[in-house]
Backbone as a chain_set.jsonl record, in Angstrom:
{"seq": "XXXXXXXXXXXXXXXXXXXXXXXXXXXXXXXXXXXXXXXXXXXXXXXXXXXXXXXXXXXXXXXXXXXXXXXXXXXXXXXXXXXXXXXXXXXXXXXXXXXXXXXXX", "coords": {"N": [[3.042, -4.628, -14.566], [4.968, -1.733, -16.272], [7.651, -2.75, -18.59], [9.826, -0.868, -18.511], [9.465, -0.101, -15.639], [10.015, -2.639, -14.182], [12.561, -3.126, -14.868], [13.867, -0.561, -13.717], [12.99, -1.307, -11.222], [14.828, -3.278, -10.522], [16.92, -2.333, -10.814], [17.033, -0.658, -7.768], [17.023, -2.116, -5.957], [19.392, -2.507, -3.972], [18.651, 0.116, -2.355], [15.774, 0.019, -2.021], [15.53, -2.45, -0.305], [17.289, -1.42, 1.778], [14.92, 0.024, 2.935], [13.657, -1.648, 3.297], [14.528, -3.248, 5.334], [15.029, -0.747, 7.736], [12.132, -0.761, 7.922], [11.407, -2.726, 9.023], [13.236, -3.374, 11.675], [11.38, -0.79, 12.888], [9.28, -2.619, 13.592], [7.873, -3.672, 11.552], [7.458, -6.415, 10.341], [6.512, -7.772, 7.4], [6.752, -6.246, 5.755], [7.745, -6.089, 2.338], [10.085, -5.713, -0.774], [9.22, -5.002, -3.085], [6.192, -3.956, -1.582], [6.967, -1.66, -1.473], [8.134, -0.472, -3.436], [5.504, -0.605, -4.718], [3.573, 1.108, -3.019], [4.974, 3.403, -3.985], [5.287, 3.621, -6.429], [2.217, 4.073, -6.742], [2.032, 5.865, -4.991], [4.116, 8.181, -4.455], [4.583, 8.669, -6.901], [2.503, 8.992, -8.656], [1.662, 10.732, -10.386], [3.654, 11.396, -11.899], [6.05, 10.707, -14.397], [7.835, 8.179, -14.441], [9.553, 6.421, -15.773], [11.338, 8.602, -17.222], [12.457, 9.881, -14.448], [15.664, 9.95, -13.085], [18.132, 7.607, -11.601], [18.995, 8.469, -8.964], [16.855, 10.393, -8.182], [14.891, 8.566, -7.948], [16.018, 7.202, -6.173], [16.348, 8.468, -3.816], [13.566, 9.463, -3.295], [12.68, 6.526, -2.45], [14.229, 6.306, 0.019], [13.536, 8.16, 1.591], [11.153, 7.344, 2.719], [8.683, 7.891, 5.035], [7.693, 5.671, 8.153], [5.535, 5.745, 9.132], [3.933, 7.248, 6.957], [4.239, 5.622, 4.951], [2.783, 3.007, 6.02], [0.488, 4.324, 6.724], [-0.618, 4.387, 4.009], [-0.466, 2.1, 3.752], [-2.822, 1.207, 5.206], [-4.96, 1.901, 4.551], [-4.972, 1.509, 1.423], [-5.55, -1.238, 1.907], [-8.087, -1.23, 3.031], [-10.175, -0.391, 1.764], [-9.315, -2.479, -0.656], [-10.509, -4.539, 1.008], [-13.268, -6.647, 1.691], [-15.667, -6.908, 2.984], [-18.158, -7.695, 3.623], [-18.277, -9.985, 1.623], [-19.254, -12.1, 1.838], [-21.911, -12.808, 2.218], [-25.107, -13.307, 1.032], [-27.835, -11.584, -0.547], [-30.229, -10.955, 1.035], [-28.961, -11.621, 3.63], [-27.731, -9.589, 3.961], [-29.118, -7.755, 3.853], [-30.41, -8.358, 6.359], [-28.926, -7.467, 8.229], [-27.934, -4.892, 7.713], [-30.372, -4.049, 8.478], [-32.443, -1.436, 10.592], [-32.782, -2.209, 14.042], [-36.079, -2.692, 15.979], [-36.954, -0.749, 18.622], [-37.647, -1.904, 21.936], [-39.956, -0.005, 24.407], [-39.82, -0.219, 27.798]], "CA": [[4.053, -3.601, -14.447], [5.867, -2.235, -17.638], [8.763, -3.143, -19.121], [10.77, 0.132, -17.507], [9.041, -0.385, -14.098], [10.353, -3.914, -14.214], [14.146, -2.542, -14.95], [13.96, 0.274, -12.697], [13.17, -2.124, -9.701], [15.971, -4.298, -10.212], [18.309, -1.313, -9.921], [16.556, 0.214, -7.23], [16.61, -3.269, -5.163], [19.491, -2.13, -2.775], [17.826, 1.222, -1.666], [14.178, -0.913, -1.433], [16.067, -3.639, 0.567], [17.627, -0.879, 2.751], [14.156, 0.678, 3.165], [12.787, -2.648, 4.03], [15.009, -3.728, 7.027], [14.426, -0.061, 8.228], [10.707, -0.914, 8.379], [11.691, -3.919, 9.987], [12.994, -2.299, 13.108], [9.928, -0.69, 13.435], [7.883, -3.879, 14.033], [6.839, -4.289, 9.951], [8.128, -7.718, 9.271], [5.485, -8.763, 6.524], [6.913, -5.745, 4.376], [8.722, -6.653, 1.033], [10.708, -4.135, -1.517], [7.764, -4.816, -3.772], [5.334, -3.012, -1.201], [7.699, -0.486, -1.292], [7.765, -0.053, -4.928], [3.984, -0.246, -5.32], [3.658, 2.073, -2.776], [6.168, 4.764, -4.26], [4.106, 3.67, -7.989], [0.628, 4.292, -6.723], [1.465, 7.095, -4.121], [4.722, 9.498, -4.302], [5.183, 9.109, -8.315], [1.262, 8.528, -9.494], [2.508, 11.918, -10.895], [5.215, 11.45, -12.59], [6.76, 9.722, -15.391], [8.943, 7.057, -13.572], [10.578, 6.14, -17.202], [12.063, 9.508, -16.889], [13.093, 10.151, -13.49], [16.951, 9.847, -12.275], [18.049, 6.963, -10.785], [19.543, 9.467, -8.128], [15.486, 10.908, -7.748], [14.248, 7.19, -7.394], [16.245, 6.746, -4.812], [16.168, 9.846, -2.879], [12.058, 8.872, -2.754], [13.019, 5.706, -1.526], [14.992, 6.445, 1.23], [12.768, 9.565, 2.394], [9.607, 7.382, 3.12], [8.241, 7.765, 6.647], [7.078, 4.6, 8.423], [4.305, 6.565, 9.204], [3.24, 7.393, 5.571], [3.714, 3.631, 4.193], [1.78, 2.362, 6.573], [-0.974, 4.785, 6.496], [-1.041, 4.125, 2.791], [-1.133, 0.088, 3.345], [-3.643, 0.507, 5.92], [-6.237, 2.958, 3.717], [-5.097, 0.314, 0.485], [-6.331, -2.468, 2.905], [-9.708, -0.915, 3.342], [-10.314, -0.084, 0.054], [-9.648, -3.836, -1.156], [-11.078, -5.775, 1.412], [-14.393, -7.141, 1.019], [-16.534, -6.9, 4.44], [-19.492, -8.64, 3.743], [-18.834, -10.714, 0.833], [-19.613, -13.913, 1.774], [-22.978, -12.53, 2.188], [-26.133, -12.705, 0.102], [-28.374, -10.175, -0.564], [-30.852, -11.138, 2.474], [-28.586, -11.807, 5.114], [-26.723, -8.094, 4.242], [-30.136, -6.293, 4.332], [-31.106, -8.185, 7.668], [-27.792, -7.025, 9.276], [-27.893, -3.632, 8.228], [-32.102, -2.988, 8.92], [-32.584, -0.941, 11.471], [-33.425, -2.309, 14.786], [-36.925, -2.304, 16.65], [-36.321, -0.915, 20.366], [-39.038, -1.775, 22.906], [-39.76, 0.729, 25.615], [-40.729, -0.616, 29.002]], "C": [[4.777, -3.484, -15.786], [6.926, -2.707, -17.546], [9.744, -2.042, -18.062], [10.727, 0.004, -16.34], [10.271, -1.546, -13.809], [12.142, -3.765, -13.772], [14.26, -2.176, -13.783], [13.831, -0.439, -11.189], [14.101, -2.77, -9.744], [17.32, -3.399, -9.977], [18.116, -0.703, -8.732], [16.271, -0.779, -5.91], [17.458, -3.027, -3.611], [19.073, -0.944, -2.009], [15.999, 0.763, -1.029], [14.926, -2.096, -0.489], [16.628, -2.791, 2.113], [16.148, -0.223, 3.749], [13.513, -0.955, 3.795], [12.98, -2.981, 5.543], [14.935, -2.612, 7.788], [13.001, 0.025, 8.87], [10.587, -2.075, 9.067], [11.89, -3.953, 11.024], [12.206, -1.814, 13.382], [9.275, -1.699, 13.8], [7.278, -4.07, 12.77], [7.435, -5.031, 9.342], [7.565, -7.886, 8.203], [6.277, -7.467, 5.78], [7.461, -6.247, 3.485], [9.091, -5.132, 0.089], [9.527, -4.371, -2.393], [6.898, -4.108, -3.361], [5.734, -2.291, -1.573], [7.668, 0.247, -2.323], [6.566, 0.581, -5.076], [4.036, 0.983, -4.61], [4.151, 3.698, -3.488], [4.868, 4.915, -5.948], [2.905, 4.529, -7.833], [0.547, 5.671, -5.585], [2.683, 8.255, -4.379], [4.945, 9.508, -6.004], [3.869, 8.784, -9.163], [1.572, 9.45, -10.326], [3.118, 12.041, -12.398], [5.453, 10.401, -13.681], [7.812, 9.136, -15.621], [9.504, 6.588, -14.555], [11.548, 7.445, -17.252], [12.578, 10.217, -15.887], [14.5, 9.32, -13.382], [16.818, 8.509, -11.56], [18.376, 7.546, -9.335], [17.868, 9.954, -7.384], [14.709, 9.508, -7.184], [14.472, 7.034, -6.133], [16.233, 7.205, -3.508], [14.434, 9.653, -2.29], [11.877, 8.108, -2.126], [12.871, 5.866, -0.285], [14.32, 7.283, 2.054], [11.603, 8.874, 3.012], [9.564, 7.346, 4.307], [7.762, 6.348, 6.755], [5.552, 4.634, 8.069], [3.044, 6.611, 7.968], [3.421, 6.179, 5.088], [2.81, 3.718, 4.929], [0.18, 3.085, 6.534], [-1.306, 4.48, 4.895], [-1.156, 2.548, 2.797], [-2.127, -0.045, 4.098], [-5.142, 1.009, 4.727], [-6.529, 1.629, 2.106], [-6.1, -0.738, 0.95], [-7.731, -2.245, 2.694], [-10.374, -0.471, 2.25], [-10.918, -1.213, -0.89], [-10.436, -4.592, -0.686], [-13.202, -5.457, 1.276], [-15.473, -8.045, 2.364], [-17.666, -8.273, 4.667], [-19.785, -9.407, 1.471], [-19.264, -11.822, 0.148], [-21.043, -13.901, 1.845], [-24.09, -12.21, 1.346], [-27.129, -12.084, 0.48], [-29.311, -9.697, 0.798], [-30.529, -10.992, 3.377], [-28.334, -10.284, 5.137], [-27.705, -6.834, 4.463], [-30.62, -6.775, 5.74], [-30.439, -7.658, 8.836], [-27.606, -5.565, 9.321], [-29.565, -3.383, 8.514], [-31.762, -2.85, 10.1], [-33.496, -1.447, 12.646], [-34.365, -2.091, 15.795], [-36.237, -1.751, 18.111], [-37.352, -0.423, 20.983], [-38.495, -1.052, 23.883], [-40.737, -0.063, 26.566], [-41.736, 0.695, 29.881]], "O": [[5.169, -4.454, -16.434], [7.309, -3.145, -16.461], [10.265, -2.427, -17.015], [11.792, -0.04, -15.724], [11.327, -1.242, -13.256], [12.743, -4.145, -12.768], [14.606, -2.896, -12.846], [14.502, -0.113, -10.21], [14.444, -3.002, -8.585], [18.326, -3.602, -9.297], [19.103, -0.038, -8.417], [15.52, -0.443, -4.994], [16.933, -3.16, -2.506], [19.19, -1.103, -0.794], [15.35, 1.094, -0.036], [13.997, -2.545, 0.182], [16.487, -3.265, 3.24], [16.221, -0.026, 4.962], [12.915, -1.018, 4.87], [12.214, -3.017, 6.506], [14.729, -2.999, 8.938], [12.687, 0.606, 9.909], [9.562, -2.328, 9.699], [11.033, -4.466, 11.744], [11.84, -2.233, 14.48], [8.427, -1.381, 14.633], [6.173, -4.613, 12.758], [7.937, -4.86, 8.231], [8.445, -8.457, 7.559], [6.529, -7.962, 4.682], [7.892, -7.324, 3.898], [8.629, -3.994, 0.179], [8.694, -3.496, -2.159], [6.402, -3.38, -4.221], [4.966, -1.748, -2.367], [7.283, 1.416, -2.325], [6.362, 1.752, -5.399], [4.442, 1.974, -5.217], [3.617, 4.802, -3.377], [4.08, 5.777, -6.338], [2.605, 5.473, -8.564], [-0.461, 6.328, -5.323], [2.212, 9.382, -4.529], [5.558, 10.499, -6.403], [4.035, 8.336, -10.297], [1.874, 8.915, -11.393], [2.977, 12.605, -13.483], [4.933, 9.286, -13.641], [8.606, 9.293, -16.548], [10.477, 6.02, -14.058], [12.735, 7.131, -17.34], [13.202, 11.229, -16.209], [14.474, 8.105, -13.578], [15.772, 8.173, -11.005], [17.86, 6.871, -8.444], [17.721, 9.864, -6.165], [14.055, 9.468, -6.142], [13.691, 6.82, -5.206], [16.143, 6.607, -2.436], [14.129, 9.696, -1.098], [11.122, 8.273, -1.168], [11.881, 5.698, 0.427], [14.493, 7.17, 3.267], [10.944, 9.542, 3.808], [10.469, 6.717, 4.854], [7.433, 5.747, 5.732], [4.773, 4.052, 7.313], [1.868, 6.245, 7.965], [2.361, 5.653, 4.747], [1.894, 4.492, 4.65], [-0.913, 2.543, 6.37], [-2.507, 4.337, 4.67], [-1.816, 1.889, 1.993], [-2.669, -1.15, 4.06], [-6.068, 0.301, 4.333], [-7.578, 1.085, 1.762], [-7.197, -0.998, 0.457], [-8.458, -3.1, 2.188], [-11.569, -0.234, 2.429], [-11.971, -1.283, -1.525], [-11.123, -5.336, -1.386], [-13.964, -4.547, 0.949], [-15.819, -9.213, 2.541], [-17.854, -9.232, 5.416], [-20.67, -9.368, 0.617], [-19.498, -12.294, -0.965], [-21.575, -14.969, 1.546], [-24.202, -11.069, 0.898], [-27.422, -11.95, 1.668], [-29.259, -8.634, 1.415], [-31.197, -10.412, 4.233], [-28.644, -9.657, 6.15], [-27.532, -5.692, 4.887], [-31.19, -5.934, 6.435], [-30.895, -7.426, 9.955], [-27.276, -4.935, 10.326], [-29.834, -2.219, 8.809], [-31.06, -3.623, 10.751], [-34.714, -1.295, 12.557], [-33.943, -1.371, 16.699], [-35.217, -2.229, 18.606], [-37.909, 0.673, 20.919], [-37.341, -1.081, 24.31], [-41.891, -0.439, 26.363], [-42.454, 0.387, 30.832]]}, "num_chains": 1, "name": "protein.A"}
């Protein structure tokens, strides 16, 4: 994260702290203001040039996120990163996906 990023979160900690215990009531203990950040980084300001936005605009983004929209963006992240079959070498992963015989009686 740069240098500005870095800043900008430490002012931006009680509006991500407010946004957290909001998502908390919902049922999303495991969040942190860090998701929250990344999130906002990688989805409402990929855009933008977060060294020059308002602290006033930061926070207004903040505060606006839906549950809804985090979470669909941590679940899509999720599936993205994770890593299905990769305990699996090359054999086992072609005998699991070939296509199975099917006898007719």
């Amino acid at each position: 994260m740069p240098i500005q990023f870095e800043q900008q979160f430490t002012h931006m900690l009680p509006a991500l702290d407010s946004k957290k215990n909001e998502l908390h009531l919902y049922g999303y203990t495991s969040v942190t203001e860090k998701d929250i950040w990344t999130y906002c980084v990688r989805k409402k300001w990929r855009r933008k040039d977060v060294a020059s936005m308002r602290v006033f605009e930061i926070a207004k983004d903040i505060l606006r996120i839906s549950p809804a929209e985090f979470m669909t963006f941590t679940q899509i992240e999720e599936q993205r990163d994770s890593s299905w079959f990769s305990d699996l070498n090359s054999e086992e992963l072609q005998a699991l996906l070939a296509p199975q015989k099917v006898e007719k009686n």
